[in-house]
MARGU-507901 format. One record per residue: x, y, z of N, C-alpha, C, CB in turn. Coordinates in steps of 0.2 Angstrom, whole numbers, padded with zeros to 4 digits, always signed. Glycine has a CB too. Example, Ala and Ser with C-alpha at 12.3 -4.5 7.8 and 13.67 -1.06 7.14 Angstrom:
2
+0066-0028+0039+0062-0022+0039+0066-0016+0039+0057-0022+0045;+0064-0011+0035+0068-0005+0036+0064+0000+0039+0070-0003+0029;
END
This chain:
73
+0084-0087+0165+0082-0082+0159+0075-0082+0159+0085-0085+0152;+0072-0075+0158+0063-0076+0159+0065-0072+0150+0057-0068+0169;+0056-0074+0149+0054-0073+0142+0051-0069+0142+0051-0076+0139;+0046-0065+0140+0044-0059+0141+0039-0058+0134+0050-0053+0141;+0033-0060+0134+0029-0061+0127+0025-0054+0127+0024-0070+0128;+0024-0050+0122+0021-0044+0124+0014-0046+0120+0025-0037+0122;+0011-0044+0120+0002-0044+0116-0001-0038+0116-0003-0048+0119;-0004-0035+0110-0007-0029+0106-0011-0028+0112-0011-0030+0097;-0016-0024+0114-0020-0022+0118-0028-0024+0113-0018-0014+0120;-0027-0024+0110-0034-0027+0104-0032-0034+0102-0035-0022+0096;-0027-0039+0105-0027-0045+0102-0033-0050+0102-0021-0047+0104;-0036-0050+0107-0038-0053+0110-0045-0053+0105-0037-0051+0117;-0048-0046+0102-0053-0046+0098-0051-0048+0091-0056-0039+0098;-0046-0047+0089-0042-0051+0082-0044-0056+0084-0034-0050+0081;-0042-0060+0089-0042-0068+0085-0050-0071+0088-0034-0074+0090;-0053-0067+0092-0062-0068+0090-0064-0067+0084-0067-0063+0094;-0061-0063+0081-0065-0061+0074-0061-0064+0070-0066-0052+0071;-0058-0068+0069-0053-0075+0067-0059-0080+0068-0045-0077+0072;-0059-0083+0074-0064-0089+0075-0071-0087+0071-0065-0091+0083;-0072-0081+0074-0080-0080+0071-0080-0081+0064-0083-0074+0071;-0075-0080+0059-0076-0080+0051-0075-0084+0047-0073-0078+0048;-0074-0091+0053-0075-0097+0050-0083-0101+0052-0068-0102+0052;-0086-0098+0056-0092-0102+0056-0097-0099+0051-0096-0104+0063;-0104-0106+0051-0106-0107+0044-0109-0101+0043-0110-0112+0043;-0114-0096+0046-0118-0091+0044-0114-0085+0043-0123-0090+0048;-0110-0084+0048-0104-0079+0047-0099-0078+0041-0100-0080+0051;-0098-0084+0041-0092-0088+0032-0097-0085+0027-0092-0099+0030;-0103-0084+0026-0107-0083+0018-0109-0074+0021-0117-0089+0016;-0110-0072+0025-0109-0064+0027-0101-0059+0022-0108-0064+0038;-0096-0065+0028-0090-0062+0025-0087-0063+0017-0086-0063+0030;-0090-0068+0015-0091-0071+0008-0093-0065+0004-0096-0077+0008;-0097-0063+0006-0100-0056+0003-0095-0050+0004-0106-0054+0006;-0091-0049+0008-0087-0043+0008-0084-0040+0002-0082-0044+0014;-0082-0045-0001-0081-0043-0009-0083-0041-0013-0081-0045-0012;-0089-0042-0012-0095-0039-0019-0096-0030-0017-0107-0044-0017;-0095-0030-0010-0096-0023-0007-0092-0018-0004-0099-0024-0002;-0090-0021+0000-0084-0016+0004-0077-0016-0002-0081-0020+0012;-0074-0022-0002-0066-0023-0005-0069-0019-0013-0061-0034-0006;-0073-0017-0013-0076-0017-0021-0076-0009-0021-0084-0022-0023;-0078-0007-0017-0077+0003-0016-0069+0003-0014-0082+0007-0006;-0068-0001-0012-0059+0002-0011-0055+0002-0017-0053-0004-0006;-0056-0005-0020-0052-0005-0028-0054-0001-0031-0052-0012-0032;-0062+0002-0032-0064+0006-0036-0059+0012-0035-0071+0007-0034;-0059+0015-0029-0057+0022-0027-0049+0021-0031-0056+0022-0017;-0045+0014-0029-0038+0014-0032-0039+0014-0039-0035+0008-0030;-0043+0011-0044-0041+0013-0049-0045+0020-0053-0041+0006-0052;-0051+0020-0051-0051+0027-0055-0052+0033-0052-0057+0027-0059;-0050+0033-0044-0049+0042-0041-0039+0040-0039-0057+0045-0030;-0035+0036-0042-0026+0036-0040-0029+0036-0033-0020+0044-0042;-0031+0030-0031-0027+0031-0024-0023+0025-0023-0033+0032-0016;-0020+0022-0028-0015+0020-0028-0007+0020-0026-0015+0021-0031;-0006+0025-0026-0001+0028-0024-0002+0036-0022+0004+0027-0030;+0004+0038-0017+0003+0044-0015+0009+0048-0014-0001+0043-0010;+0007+0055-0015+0014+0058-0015+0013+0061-0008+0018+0064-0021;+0009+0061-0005+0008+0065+0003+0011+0061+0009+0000+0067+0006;+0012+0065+0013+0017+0062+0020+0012+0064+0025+0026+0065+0021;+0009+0059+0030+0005+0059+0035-0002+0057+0036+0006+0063+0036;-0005+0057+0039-0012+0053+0043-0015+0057+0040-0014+0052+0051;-0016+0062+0043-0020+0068+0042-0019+0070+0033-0016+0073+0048;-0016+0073+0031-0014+0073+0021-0019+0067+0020-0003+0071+0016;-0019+0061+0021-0022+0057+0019-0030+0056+0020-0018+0053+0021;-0032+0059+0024-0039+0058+0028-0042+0064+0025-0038+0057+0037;-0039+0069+0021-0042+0075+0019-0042+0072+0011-0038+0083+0021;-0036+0068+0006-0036+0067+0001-0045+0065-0002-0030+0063+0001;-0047+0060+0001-0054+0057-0002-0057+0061+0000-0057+0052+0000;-0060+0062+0008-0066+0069+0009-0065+0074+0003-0065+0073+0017;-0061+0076+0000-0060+0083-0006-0063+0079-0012-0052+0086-0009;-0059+0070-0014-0061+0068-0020-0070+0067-0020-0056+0060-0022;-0072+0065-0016-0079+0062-0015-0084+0065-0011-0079+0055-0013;-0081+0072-0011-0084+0080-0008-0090+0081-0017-0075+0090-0007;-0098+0082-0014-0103+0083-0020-0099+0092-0023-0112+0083-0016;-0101+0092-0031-0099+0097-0033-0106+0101-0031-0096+0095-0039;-0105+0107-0031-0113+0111-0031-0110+0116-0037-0116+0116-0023;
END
């Protein structure tokens, strides 16, 4: 009986950026990702609904924000 183990074509950069986010100067960088990044996403979810969605596909989805956070003139 043979086994047959498959692996993602990017796994290999997943689990570098695994090890890397535990050492020390890297740990207080991503320590901060909260204050910044995750902090525009929840924004977006609670006051533009991106919560939940009624559209079907990649594309609906990738136009939805470019319209919400399109400057008004």
């Amino acid at each position: 009986m043979i086994k047959v183990v498959t692996r993602h074509v990017g796994q290999d950069y997943l689990e570098e950026a695994e090890e890397l986010r535990h050492v020390r100067g890297v740990k207080d960088i991503y320590a901060k990702r909260k204050e910044t990044i995750e902090r525009v996403f929840g924004l977006s979810k609670e006051v533009f609904g991106f919560r939940y969605t009624m559209l079907i596909g990649k594309r609906s989805m990738e136009i939805t924000p470019a319209l919400t956070y399109a400057p008004i003139i």
